[in-house]
C-alpha positions as CSV (number, residue, x, y, z in Angstrom):
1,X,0.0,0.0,0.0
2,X,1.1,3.1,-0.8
3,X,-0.1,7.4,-0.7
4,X,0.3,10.5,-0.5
5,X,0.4,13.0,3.0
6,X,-0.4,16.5,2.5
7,X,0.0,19.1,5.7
8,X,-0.9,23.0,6.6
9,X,1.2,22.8,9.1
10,X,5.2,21.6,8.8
11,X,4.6,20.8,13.1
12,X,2.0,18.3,11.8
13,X,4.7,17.7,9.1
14,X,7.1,16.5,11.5
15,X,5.1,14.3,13.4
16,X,3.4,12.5,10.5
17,X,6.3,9.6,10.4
18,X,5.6,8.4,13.8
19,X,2.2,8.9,14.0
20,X,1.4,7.1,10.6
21,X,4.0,4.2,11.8
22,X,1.8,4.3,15.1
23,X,-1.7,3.9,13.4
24,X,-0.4,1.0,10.8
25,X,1.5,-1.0,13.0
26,X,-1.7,-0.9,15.5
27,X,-4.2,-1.5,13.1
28,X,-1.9,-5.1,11.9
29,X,-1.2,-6.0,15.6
30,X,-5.4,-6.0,16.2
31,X,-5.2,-8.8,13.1
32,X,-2.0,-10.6,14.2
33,X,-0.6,-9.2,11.9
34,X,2.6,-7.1,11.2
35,X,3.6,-3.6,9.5
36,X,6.9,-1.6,7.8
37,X,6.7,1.7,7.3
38,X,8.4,3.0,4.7
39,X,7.8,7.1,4.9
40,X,9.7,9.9,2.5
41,X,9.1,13.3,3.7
42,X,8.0,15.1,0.5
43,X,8.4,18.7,0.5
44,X,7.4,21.2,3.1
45,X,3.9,22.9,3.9
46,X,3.4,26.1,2.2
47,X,3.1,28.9,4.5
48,X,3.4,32.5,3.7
49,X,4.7,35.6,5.8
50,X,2.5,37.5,7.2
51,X,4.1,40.7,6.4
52,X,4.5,39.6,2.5
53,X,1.1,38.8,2.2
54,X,-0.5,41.7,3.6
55,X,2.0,43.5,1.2
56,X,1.1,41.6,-1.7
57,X,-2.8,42.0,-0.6
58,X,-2.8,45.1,-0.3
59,X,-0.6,45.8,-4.2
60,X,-3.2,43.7,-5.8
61,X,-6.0,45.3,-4.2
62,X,-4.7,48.9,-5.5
63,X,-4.0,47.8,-8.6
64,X,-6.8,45.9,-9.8
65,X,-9.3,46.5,-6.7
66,X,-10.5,45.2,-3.3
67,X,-13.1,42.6,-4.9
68,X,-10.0,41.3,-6.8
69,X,-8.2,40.2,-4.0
70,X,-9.5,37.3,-2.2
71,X,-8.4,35.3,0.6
72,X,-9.2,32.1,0.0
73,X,-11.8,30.0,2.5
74,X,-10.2,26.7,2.4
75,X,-6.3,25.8,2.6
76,X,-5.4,23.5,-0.5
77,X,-3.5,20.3,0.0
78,X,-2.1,21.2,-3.5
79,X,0.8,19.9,-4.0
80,X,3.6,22.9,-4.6
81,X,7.1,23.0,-4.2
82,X,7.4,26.6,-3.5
83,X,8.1,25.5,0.1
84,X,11.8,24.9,-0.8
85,X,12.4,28.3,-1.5
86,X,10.5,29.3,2.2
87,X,13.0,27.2,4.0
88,X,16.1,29.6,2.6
89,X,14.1,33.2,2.3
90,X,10.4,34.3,3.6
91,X,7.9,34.4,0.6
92,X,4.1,34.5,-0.2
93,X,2.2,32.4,-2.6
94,X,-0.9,33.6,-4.3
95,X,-3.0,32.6,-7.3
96,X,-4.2,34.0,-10.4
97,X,-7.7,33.5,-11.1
98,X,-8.7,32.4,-14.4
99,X,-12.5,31.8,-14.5
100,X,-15.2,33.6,-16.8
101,X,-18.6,33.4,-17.4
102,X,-17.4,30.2,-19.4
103,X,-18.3,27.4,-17.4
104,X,-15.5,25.4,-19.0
105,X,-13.3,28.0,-17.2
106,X,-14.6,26.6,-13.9
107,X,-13.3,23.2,-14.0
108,X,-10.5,21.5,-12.0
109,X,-7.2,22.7,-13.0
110,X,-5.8,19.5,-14.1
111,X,-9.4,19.1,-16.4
112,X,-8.5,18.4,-19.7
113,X,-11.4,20.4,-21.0
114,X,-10.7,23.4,-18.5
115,X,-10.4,27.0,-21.1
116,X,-8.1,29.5,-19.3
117,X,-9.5,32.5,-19.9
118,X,-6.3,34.6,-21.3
119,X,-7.7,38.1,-20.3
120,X,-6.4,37.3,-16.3
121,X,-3.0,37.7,-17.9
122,X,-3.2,41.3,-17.9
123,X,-4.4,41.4,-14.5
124,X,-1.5,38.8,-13.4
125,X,1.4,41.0,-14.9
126,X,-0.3,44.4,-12.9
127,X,-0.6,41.9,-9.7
128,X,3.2,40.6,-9.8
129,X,4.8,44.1,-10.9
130,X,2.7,45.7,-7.6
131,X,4.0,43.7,-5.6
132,X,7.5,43.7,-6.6
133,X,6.9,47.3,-7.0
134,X,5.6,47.5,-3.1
135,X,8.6,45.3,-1.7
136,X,11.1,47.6,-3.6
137,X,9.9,50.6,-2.1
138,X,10.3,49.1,1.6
């Protein structure tokens, strides 16, 4: 058997080994059974700074407008490498939405079928050049 562990939080991160090891080799004792573990860490949780994401909130909202900046409801379990640069210098993550009034535009972003709508490229080159803009000027 074999998966995949995804974490919000690299303290949970951390402790997954054990506790995985733990639960596996409890659930096979219960049979008479027995368990190996074989765990990889994969890469870290991504976590943004505060301060960087306030900064880049804020650029986006001035440049393209407080409706157009949305913090989102749910964490992903995405998986992103971006981490890997967070363990060597702080950063923030954000996305760039695509959707339109196409409903094809609203599908999963690994769909086959999804249609990116190419207008949100404007809006991603004003995003990133705020930011960088707004971190330059600190």
């Amino acid at each position: 058997m074999q998966g995949t562990v995804r974490t919000v939080s690299n303290v949970v991160r951390d402790k997954m080994p054990s506790m995985l090891s733990e639960i596996v080799t409890s659930i096979a004792k219960a049979y008479h059974c027995e368990a190996e573990v074989t765990y990889t860490k994969g890469v870290a949780a991504v976590v943004n700074d505060d301060h960087l994401n306030a900064l880049a909130k804020n650029a986006v909202e001035e440049v393209l407008g407080s409706d157009h900046a949305v913090d989102l409801k749910e964490v992903s379990l995405g998986s992103e490498d971006f981490s890997a640069y967070q363990q060597h210098v702080p950063g923030v993550l954000f996305r760039l939405g695509t959707g339109s009034d196409d409903p094809q535009s609203r599908l999963g972003l690994h769909n086959p079928s999804i249609h990116f709508d190419e207008k949100a490229l404007l809006a991603g080159v004003k995003a990133l050049s705020a930011v960088a803009c707004r971190f330059l000027d600190e």
